[in-house]
C-alpha positions in Angstrom: 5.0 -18.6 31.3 5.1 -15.6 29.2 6.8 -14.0 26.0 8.2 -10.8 25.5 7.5 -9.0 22.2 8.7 -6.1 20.6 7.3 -3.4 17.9 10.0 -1.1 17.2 8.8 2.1 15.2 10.4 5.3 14.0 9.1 7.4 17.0 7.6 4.7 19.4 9.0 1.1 20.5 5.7 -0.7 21.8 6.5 -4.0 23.9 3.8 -6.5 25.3 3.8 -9.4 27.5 1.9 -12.2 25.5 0.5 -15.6 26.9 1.2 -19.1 25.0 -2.2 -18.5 23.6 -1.2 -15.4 22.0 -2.7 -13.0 24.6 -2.0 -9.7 25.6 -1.5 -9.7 29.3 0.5 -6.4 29.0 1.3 -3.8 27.1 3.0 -0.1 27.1 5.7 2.0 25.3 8.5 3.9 25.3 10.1 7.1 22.6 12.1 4.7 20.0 15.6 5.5 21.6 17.7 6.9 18.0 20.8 7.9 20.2 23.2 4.6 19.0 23.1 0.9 19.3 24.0 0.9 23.0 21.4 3.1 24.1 18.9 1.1 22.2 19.5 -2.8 23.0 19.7 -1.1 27.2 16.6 0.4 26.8 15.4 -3.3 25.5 17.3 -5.0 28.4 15.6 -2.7 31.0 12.7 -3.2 29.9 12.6 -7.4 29.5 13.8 -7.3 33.5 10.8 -5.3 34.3 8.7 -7.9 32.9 11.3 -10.4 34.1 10.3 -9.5 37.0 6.6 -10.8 37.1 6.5 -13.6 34.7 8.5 -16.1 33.8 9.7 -15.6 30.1 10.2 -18.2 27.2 11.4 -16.0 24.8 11.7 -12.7 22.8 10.6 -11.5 19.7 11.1 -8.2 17.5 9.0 -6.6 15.0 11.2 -4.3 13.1 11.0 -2.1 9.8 13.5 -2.8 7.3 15.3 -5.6 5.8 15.8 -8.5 8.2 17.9 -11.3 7.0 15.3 -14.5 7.5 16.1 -16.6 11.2 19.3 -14.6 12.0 18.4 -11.3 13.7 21.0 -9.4 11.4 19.4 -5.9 10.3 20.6 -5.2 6.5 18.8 -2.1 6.5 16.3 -0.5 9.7 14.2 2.2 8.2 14.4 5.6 10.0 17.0 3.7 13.2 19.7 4.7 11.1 22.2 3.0 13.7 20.8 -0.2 13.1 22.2 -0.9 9.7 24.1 -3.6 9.8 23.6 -4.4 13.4 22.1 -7.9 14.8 20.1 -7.2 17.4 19.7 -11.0 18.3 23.3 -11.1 19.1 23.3 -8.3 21.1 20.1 -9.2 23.0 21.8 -12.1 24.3 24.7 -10.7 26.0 22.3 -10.0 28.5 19.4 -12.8 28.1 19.5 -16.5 28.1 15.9 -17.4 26.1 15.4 -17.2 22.4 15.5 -14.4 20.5 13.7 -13.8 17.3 14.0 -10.5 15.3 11.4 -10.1 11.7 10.7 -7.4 9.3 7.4 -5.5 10.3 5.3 -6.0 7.1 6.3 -10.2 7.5 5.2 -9.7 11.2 1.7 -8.2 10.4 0.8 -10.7 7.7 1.5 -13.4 9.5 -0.8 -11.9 12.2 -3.2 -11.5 9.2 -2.5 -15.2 7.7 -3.2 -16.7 11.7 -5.7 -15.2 13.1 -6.9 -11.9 11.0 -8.0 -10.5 7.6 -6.1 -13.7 6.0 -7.0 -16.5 8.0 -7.5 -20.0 5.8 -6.3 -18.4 2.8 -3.2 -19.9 1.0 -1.6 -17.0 -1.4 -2.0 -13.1 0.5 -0.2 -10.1 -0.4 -0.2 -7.2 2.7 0.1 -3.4 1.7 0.8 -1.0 4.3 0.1 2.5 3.9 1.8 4.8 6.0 4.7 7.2 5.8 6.1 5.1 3.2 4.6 2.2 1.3 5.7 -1.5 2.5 4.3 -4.7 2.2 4.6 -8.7 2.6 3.6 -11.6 0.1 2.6 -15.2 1.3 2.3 -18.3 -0.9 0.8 -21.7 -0.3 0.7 -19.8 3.8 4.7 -19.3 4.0 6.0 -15.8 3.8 8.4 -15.3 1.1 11.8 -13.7 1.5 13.4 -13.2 -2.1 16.9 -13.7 -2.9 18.3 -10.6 -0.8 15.3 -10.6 1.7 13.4 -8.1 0.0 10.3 -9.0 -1.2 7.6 -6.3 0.0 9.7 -3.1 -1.3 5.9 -1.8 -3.0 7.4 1.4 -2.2 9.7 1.4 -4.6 7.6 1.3 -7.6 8.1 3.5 -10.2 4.9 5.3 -10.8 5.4 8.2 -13.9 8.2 7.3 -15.8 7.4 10.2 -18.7 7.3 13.2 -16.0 8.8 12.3 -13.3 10.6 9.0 -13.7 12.9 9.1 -10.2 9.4 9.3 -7.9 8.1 6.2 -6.1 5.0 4.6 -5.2 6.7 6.3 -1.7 5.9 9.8 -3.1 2.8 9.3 -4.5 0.5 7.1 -3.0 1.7 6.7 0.8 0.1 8.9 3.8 3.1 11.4 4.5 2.5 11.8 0.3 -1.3 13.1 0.8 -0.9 15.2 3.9 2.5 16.8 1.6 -0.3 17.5 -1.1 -2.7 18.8 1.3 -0.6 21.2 3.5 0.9 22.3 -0.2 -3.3 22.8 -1.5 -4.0 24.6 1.7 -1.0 27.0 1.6 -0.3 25.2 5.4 3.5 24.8 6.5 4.7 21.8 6.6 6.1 21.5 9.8 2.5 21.4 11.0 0.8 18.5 11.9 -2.2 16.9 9.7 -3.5 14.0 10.4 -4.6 11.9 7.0 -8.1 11.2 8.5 -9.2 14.7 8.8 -7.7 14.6 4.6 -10.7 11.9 4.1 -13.2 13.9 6.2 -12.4 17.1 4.6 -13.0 15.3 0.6 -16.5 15.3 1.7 -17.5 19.1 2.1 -14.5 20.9 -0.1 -14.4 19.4 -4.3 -10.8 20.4 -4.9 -9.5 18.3 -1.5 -11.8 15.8 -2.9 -9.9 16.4 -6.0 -6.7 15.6 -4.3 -7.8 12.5 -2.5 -9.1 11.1 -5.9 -6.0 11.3 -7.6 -3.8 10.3 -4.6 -6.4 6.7 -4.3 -5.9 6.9 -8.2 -1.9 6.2 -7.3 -2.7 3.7 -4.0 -5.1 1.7 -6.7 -2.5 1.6 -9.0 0.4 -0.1 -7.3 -2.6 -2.6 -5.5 -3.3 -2.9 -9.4 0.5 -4.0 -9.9 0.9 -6.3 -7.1 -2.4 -8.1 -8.2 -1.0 -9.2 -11.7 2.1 -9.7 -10.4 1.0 -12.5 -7.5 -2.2 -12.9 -8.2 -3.2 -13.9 -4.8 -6.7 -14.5 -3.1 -6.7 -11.7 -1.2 -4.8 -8.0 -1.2 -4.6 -6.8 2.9 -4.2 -3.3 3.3 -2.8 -2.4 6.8 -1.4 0.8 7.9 -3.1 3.7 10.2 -4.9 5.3 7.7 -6.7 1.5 6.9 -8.6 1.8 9.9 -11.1 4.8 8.0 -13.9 2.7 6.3 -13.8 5.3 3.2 -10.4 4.3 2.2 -11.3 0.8 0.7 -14.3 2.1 -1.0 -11.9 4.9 -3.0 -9.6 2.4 -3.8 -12.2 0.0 -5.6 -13.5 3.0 -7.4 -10.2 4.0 -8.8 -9.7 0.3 -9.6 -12.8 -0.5 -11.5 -11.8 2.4 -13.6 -9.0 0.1 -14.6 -9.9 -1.6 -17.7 -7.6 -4.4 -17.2 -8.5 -5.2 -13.0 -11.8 -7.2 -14.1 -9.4 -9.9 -15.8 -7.0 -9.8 -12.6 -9.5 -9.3 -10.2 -8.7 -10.1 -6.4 -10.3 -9.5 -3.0 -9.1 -6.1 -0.9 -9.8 -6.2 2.2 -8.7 -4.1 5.4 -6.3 -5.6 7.9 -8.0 -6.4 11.3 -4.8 -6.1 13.3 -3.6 -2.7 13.7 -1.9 -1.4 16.4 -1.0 -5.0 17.6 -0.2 -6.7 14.5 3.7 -6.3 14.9 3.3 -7.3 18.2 1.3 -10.9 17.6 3.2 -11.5 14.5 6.4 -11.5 16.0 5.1 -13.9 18.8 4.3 -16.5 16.0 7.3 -16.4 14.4 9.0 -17.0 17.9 6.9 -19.3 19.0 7.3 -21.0 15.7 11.4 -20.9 15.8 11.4 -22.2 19.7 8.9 -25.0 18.2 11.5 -25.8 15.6 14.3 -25.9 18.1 12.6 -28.2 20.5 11.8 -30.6 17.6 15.4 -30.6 16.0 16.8 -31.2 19.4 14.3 -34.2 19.9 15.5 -35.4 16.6 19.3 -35.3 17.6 
């Protein structure tokens, strides 16, 4: 008995076979298929009758960027699969599957990872920041993710960060990965077109002052949307997720930037580095399955 789970990014769609323990007992992927709908969900099909094909399956589950509306599998909005929009994949998956099918919103996935078994765990109120190509994010309260009145709780992103200079820029444009290697390539007279990865960015602060420059006022940014999110939760714990997370120096430059902040020692909160990275789409979505089939069983026990 097995469970099939989804992590659907811009480039890559990663996709794991996961015990009833929560255990990875298989795992690949394949080039996120941006073609249409119909390529997509086949290219999902296929793949669940491989797996079909060795296990028996219970259920599948969907990590997903974007706006998800809660227990329906309908996609309001699906970051960079612009076909998506509108589409629900939960319908479509079962034109060709019998078990249940449950699609979440990426951030809502890794937190609950984070609130079960990671960087959250026993903690009641959590906030989760991802830094990456844009800035996202999910908020728990007494341990249940919230949604928000149009599902979108977690938009960090979209925090306005200058309003005298340069009012229309986002948290997005300031303080998110794709933002700092921008800034760098621009510093280093380096086209853009060519690849950087942030981690060499934080290596590089170390031996050259005016990179360091860059990366102080780019944390400067990051610490100041954490900053925002802090007085406006005020949770135990702040988890910051996201690739570049995984480079111990990144915590450290946030704290310094926020202990330049006269106000953070009257709003004061624990940041702390997500422990599930590349998985934590991937084991969120199989608790929030796991939890819906749960429910199921128990409403159908009630009936």
């Amino acid at each position: 008995m097995a469970y099939i789970c989804f992590d659907i990014g811009g480039t890559n769609s990663k996709h794991a076979l996961v015990n009833e323990k929560g255990i990875i007992l298989k795992q690949g992927f394949f080039p996120t298929i941006h073609t249409s709908t119909e390529d997509f969900v086949s290219g999902l099909v296929e793949q669940i009758h491989l797996y079909e094909a060795v296990e028996t399956i219970e259920g599948v589950a969907m990590s997903i960027p974007g706006i998800v509306k809660k227990g329906t599998g309908e996609l309001i909005t699906a970051g960079a699969l612009l076909h998506l929009y509108g589409e629900n994949i939960q319908d479509l998956l079962l034109q060709y599957i019998s078990y249940p099918v449950y699609v979440e919103n990426d951030a809502k996935c890794a937190l609950m990872a984070e609130l079960t078994f990671g960087a959250a765990e026993g903690l009641r109120d959590v906030v989760l920041m991802t830094v990456g190509t844009g800035i996202g994010g999910a908020v728990a309260y007494d341990r249940q993710i919230l949604y928000g009145n149009e599902y979108k709780i977690g938009e960090f992103g979209m925090m306005r960060m200058d309003m005298i200079n340069e009012p229309d820029k986002t948290m997005h444009d300031y303080a998110s990965t794709a933002a700092l290697i921008r800034e760098f390539k621009a510093l280093k007279n380096v086209s853009q077109e060519t690849f950087v990865d942030a981690r060499t960015i934080l290596e590089e602060m170390e031996t050259d002052p005016v990179v360091n420059e860059l990366v102080e006022r780019w944390a400067y940014y990051l610490a100041t949307g954490i900053f925002n999110v802090s007085v406006s939760f005020n949770p135990q714990r702040i988890v910051i997720g996201g690739g570049i997370s995984a480079n111990p120096k990144l915590i450290p430059l946030i704290k310094k930037q926020l202990e330049r902040n006269i106000h953070w020692e009257n709003h004061r909160t624990e940041i702390e580095t997500a422990i599930y990275r590349n998985d934590a789409g991937i084991i969120g979505a199989w608790i929030f399955l796991t939890a819906h089939i749960n429910r199921k069983i128990q409403s159908e026990k009630g009936a």
